[in-house]
C-alpha positions in Angstrom: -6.9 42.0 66.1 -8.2 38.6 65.1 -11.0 40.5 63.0 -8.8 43.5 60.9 -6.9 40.4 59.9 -10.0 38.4 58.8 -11.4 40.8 57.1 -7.7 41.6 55.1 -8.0 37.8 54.2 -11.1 37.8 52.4 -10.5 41.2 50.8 -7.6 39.4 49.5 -9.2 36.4 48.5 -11.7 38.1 46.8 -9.3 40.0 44.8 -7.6 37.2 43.5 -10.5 35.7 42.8 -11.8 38.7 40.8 -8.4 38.5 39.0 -8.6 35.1 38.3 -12.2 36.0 37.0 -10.8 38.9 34.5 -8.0 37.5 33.0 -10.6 34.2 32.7 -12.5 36.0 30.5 -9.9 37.8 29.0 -8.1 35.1 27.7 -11.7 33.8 26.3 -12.6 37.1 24.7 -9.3 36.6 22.8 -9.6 32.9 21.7 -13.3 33.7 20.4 -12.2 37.2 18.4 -8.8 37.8 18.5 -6.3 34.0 18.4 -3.1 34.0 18.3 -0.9 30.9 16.8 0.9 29.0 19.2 3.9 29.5 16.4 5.1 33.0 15.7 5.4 34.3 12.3 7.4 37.1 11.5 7.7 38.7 8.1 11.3 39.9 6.1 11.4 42.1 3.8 14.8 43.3 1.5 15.2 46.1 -1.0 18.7 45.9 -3.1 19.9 46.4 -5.8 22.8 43.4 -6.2 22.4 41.7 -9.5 21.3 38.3 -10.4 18.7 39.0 -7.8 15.0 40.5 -7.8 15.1 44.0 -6.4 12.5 43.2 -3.9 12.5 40.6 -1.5 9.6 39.4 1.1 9.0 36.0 3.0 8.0 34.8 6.2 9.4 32.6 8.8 7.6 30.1 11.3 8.1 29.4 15.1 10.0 26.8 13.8 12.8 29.1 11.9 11.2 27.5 8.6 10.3 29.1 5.4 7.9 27.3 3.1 6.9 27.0 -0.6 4.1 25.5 -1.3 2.1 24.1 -4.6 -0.9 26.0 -5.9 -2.4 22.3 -6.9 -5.8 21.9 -5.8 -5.6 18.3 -5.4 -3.1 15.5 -5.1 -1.5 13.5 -2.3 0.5 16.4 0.1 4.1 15.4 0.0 6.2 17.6 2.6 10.3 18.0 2.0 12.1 19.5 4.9 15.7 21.0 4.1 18.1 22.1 6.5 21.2 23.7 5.2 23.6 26.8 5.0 23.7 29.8 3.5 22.4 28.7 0.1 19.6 27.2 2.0 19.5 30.6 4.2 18.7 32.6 0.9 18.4 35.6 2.9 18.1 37.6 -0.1 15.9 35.2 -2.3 12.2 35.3 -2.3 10.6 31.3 -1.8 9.8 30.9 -5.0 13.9 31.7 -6.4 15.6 29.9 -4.0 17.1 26.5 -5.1 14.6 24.1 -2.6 11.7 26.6 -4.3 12.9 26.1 -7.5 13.1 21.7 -6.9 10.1 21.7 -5.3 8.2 23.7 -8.3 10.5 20.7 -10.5 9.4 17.9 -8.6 5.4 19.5 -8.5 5.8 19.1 -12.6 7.1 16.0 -12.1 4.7 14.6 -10.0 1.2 16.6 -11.0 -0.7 13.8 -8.7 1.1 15.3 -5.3 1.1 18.6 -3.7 4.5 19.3 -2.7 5.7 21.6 -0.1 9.4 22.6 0.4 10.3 23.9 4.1 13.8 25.2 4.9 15.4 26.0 7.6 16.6 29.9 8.3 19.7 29.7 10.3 22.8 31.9 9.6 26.1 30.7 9.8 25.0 27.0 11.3 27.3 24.4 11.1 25.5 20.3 10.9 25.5 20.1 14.3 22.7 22.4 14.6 20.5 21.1 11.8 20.8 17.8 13.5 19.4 19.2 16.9 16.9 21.7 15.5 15.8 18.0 13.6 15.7 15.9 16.7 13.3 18.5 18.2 11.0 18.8 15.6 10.8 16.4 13.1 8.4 14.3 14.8 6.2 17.2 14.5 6.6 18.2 11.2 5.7 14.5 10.2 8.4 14.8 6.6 8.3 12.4 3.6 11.3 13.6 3.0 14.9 15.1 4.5 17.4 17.1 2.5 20.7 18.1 4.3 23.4 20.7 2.4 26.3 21.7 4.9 29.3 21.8 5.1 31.0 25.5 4.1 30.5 26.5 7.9 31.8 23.4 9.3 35.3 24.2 7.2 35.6 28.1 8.5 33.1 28.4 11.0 35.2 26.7 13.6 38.2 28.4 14.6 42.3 27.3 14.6 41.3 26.4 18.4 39.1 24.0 17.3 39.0 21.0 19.2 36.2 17.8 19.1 33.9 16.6 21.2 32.2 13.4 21.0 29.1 14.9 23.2 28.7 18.1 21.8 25.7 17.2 19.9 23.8 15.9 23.3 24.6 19.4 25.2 23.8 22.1 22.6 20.9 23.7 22.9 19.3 25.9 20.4 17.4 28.2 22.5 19.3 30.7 24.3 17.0 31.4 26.7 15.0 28.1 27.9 11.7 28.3 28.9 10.5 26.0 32.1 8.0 23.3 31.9 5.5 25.7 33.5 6.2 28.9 31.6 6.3 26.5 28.2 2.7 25.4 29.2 1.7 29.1 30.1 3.0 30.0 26.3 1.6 27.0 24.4 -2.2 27.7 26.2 -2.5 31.1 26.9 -3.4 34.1 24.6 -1.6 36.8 27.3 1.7 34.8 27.3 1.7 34.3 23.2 0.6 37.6 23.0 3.6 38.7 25.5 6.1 36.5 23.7 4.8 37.8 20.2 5.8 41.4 21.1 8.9 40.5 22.7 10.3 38.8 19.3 9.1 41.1 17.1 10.9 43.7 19.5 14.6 41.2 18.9 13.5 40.7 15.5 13.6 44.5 14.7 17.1 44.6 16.6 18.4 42.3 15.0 17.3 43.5 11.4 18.6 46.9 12.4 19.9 49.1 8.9 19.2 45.9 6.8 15.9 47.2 5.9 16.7 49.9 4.5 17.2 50.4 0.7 19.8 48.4 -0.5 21.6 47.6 2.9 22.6 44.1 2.3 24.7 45.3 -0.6 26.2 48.4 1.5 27.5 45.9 4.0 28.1 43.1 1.8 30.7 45.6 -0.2 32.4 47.1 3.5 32.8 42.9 4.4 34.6 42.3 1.3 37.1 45.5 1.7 37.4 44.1 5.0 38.5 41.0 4.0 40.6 41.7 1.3 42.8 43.6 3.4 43.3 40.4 5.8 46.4 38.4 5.7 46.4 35.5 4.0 46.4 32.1 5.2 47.2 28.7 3.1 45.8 26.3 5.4 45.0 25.1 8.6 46.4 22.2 10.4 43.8 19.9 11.8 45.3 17.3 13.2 43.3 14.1 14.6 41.4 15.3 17.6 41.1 18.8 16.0 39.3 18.0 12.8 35.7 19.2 12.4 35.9 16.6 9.9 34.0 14.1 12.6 31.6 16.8 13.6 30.5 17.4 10.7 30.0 13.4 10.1 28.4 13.3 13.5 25.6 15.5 11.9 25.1 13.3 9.2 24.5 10.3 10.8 22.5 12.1 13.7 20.0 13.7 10.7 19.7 10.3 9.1 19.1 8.8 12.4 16.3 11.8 12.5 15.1 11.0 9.2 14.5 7.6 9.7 13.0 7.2 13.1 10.2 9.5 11.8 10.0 7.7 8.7 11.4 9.8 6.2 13.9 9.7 3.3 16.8 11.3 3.8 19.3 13.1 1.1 22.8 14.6 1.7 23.7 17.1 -0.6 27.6 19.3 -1.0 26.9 22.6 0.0 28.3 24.5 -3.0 30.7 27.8 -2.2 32.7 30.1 -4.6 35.8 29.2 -3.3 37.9 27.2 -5.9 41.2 27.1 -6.4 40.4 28.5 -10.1 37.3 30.7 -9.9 36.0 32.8 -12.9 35.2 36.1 -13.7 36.5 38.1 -11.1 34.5 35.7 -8.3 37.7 36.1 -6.5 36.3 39.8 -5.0 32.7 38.2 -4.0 34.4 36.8 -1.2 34.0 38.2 2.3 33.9 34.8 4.7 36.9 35.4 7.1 38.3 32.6 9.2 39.3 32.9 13.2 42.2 31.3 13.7 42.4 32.3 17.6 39.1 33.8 19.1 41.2 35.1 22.1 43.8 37.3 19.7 40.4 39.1 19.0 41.0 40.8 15.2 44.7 40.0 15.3 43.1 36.1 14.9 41.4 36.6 11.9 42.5 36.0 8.5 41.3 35.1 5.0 42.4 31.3 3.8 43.0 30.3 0.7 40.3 29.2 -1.5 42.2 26.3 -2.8 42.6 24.9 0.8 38.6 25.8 1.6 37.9 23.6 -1.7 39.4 20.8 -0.9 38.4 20.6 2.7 34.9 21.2 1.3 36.1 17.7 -1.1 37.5 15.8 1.9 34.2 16.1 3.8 32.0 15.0 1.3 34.0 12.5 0.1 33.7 10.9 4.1 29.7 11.7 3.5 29.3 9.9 0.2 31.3 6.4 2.0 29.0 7.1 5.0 25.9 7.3 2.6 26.6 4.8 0.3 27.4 2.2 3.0 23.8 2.7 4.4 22.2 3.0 1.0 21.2 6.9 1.7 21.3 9.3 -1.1 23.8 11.5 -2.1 24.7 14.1 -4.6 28.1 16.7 -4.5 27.0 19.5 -6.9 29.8 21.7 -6.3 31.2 21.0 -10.0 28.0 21.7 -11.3 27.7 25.3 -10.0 30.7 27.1 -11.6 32.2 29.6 -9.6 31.0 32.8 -11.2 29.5 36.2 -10.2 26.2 35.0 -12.4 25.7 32.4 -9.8 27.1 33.8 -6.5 26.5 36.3 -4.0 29.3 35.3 -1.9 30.8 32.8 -1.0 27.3 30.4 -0.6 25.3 32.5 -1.1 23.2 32.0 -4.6 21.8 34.2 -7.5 18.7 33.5 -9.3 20.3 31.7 -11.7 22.4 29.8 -9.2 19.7 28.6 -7.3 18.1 27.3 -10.7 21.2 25.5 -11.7 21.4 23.9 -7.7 18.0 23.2 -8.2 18.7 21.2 -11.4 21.6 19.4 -9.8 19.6 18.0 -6.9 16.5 17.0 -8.8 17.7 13.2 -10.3 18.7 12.3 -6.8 15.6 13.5 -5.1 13.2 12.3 -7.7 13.6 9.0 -6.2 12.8 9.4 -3.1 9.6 11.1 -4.1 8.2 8.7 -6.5 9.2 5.6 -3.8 6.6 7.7 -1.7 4.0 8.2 -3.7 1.3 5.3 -4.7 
């Protein structure tokens, strides 16, 4: 007996050491002719037909969630602005070059010919600051930034529910990633070709799911058009009471000061900037039917809890909160701009509710540009 068993041992062990062997040489076959980035890209592409915007739409998105524009200069000191936002900053249906952050950094490249500027921006839907600020604390010191630009705040008005209630620590236990990877598997991905390779397929795979009919032609405007029935047929509600204790107000000021602590403990300038929205308590030229953004007012009534609230009421909220950002800012000598009366609320400039046009973006763009010129010439020599 004490032989069979020998001899199953080394058969074993010689098969695991063959396997070792092969995927050994596997894994350098494909770092000599075949690498894979430790970051994922994937690739979006749009087709629509919704005016103010080009018909066809294509970008990429890092690892990261980040999409970039960057300078054609050949030369010139690189200068690196990160921007973390809403749906304006989203620009889901915007190629790099038309949103408003393309559009400011192609300004501040004419601005500054001696610099190479390069504008990434975050690509989360429906993210409220709280997010930005985390997605920051985990990769800013990477990204190395001259300079941090920050537009929320339509999402942190109706994106948290009548329930609502704060929470001082909510900020230290979010977590981004909804399925963690351990310390062991996160080495396994970072080093080895398989594992990227493995992961690679398996995004691509939730990508595609998640995507589902929006690539096909003209989609986004097809469900853009069943939202907005959907919400016009809501009831109507005039306000929300948020009381102290329920007031995302704080939230919302927690992401602030958590992004300019961010900011400056990697040594970079920091901006806050109004997210602009369509909703006004006067809007023009028929805005008022761009709207589609309904508000939860009890996630456990399931639809019966969902209304539509007055865009009067979602305006000045929207003034409230960055009127608490501009003290906060101006206190600690951090820049600050509110755009939102410098982007009329009109069709020519909206999509929806944040979402910008062309044109829109341009005008944003324009807005930001004397408050973030600053910043950029205190960084260059």
């Amino acid at each position: 007996m004490v032989r069979p068993v020998k001899s199953l041992l080394r058969i074993a062990l010689w098969t695991g050491l063959a396997a070792i062997l092969l995927i050994g040489l596997t894994e350098a076959a494909l770092w000599l002719l075949a690498p894979v980035g430790k970051r994922v890209s994937h690739r979006f592409e749009f087709d629509n037909q919704l005016p103010g915007l080009k018909e066809r739409v294509s970008f990429s998105m890092d690892g990261r969630s980040l999409r970039s524009w960057r300078s054609e200069a050949a030369t010139g000191r690189d200068l690196h602005i990160v921007v973390l936002g809403g749906g304006a900053t989203l620009a889901v249906l915007q190629n790099d070059e038309d949103t408003w952050w393309g559009q400011l950094g192609a300004a501040l490249q004419q601005e500054f010919p001696q610099s190479r500027v390069r504008v990434s921006a975050l690509f989360r839907d429906q993210t409220t600051i709280l997010n930005g600020a985390k997605w920051a604390q985990e990769n800013l010191a990477d990204l190395k930034p001259d300079i941090v630009l920050a537009a929320y705040g339509f999402e942190d008005v109706v994106g948290q529910p009548g329930t609502y209630t704060y929470r001082a620590d909510a900020l230290a236990d979010l977590s981004l990633d909804a399925n963690p990877r351990g310390p062991v598997k996160e080495f396994l991905v970072t080093t080895s070709q398989l594992c990227r390779r493995a992961v690679n397929q398996r995004q691509k795979r939730g990508l595609n799911a998640t995507l589902g009919p929006l690539g096909e032609r003209n989609a986004f405007a097809q469900r853009l058009l069943q939202q907005r029935q959907l919400y016009a047929s809501l009831p109507l509600k005039y306000e929300v009471k948020r009381p102290e204790g329920a007031d995302p107000l704080a939230e919302y000021l927690d992401g602030v000061k958590s992004l300019a602590a961010s900011a400056a403990q990697n040594g970079a300038a920091f901006a806050v900037i109004g997210e602009p929205s369509l909703h006004r308590g006067l809007m023009e030229g028929g805005a008022e039917n761009y709207l589609h953004r309904w508000f939860v007012i009890d996630p456990a009534q399931g639809n019966a809890g969902v209304v539509r609230l007055d865009s009067g009421w979602i305006e000045l909220q929207l003034s409230r909160y960055f009127g608490e950002a501009e003290k906060f800012c101006t206190a600690q000598g951090i820049a600050f701009v509110d755009p939102t009366r410098k982007v009329p609320a009109h069709p020519a400039l909206f999509v929806d509710d944040t979402m910008l046009t062309d044109d829109g973006a341009a005008t944003l763009a324009k807005v930001v540009l004397p408050t973030v010129k600053p910043l950029v010439a205190a960084r260059l020599p």
